[in-house]
C-alpha positions, 0 to 999 in steps of 0.5 A, a space after each residue: 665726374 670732371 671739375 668745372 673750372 673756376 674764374 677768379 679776377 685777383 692776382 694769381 699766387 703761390 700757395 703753400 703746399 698742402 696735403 691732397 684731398 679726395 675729390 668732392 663729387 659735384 652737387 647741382 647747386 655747386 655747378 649753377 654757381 659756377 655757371 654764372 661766373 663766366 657771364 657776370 665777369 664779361 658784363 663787368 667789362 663791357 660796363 666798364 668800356 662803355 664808362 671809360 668811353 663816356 668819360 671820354 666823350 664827356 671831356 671832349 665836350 667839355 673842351 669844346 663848349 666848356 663845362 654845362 652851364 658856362 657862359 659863352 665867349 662873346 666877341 666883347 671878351 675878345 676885345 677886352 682881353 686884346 685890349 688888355 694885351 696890347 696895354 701890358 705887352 711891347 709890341 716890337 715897332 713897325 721899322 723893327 719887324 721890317 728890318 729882322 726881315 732883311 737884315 740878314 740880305 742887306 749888304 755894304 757895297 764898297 767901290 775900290 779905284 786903284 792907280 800906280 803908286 809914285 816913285 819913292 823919289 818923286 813921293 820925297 820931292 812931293 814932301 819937299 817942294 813948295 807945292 808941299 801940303 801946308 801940313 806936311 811943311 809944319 812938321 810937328 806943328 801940324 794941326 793934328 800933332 804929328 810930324 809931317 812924315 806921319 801927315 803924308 802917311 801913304 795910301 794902303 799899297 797893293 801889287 798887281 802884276 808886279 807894279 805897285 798902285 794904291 787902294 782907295 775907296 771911291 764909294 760907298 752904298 748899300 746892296 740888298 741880296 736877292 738870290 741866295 747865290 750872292 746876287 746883289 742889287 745896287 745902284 749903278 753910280 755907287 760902283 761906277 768908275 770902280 777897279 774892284 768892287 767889295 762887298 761885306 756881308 751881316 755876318 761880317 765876311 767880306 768878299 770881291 764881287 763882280 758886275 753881272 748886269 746894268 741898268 743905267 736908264 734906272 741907275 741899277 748895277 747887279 752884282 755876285 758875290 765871289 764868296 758867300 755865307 754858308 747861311 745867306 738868304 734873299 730878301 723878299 720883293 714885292 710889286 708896288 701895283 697897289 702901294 699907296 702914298 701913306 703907305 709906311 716904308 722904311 730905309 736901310 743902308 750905310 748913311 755916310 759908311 755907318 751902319 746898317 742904319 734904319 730910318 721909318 717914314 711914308 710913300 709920299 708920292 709915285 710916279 716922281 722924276 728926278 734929275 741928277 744936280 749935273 744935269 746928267 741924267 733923269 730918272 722916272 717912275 720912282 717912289 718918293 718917300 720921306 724916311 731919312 736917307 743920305 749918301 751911303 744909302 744909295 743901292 739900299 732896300 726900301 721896305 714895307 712893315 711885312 718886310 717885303 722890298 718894294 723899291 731900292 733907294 737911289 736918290 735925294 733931293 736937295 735945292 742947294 748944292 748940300 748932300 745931305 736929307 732935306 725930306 724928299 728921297 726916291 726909290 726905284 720900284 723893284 719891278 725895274 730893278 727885277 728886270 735888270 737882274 733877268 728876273 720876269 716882272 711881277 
């Protein structure tokens, strides 16, 4: 008669050889006992599935209620542990997370005038007539203690064409990029009247950039960079339809070259007018604000605490003839300044 074969759950291994034994005729016990083997095994891992499943479930149950028994959360709790974070932790400033937000889009814009430079001998004569500067007389007598070949020290020189002519900065302001192909908003008057116009980028390249497109009712300029970083990206705009005055902005640009400079204020007002010192011209529909601003932001980004441009600083006022903040600036709301750029209004 054939051996039924036996199930065993240990580990299989080698045995010793030993001498062979006559084959052992089965009895009907024997032969029921191996018949409920096979069974029993296959109860014991249906029951040890179905525990690893509960177990499972039960975890899951407990990351989503909690263990049995645990008090609920209540919006109290919420609070008090809020509460408990703004009290222990530093939350970074509004005028902060607007300027990480821009930074890297915000540009110095520098306008560049150049003329002829004069004659070696007609420089000389200038050093030596009585028209003379009373410095450049003094010689090393000069208020500054340099003699006077040092006072009448020439303007950087550039060739152009085979003619000598001098490089001076006529203006300085402040640019926002608005595509990443090196656009760049910028008011109208900061590179007005310039040969070339340079711009320096966050990262520190600086690059000739070209006029694309003006706006003068709204003392806008556009221009492209020549050269941009590999990295550049355009800061976000966003439509004044539902700016509020009390709304917080804030200003960034390079007051008097330095910078870039971050001030924080409010929108108090909408819909101002400004009209140039000279009389020459008149601006309308801007954004009065009172973050700080002096010449040199002129063409910068005014900013929302999301970070989000919602107008470009054009202009201060100021009852006497000094050029300096008083507490009334004016921005043009980005959607003229879109326009200029050939983007559709928001």
């Amino acid at each position: 008669m054939r051996r039924t074969p036996l199930y065993s759950a240990s580990t299989p291994r080698s045995l010793p050889a030993a001498k062979a034994v006559a084959p052992v005729a089965a009895t009907p016990a024997t032969a029921a006992a191996s018949a409920v083997r096979v069974p029993r095994r296959r109860a014991w891992l249906a029951a040890s599935a179905a525990a690893l499943v509960g177990a499972t479930l039960a975890a899951l149950l407990m990351l989503r209620f909690g263990p049995p028994g645990g008090r609920v959360l209540t919006q109290d709790d919420i609070d008090r542990a809020v509460l408990h974070t703004l009290n222990t932790k530093s939350l970074p400033s509004p005028a902060a997370k607007a300027f990480d937000a821009v930074r890297g889009s915000v540009v110095k814009v520098i306008g560049i005038s150049e003329s002829k430079a004069p004659a070696d001998k007609d420089a000389k004569d200038a050093g030596k007539g009585k028209d003379a500067a009373p410095d450049a007389k003094k010689g090393k007598d000069s208020k500054d203690g340099k003699d006077g070949k040092d006072a009448q020290r020439a303007k950087p020189k550039v060739e152009r064409d085979g003619n000598e002519t001098e490089s001076e900065e006529r203006g300085v302001g402040t640019g926002v990029v608005i595509l990443d192909n090196g656009t760049i908003l910028t008011n109208l008057h900061v590179v007005f009247g310039a040969k070339r116009i340079k711009v320096i980028f966050a990262d520190g390249l600086e690059a000739d950039a070209d006029v694309i497109a003006l706006r003068p009712e709204h003392d806008l300029a556009v221009l492209r960079a020549r050269k941009i970083p590999d990295d550049l990206k355009a800061a976000t705009m966003r439509s004044t339809h539902d700016l509020k005055p009390g709304d917080r902005v804030t200003a960034i640009g390079f007051p008097f070259g330095i910078g870039p400079s971050v001030s924080h204020g409010v929108v108090s007002g909408l819909k101002r007018e400004f009209r140039s010192p000279e009389g020459q011209r008149i601006l309308t529909n801007l954004i009065q604000f009172d973050a700080a601003a002096n010449p040199g932001n002129s063409g910068g980004p005014l900013v929302t605490d999301d970070g989000e441009v919602v107008g470009i600083v054009t202009a201060i006022y100021n009852p006497t003839e000094e050029r300096f903040f008083v507490g009334i600036g004016f921005a043009v709301p980005i959607e003229n300044a879109a326009q200029a750029a050939g983007m559709p209004p928001f």
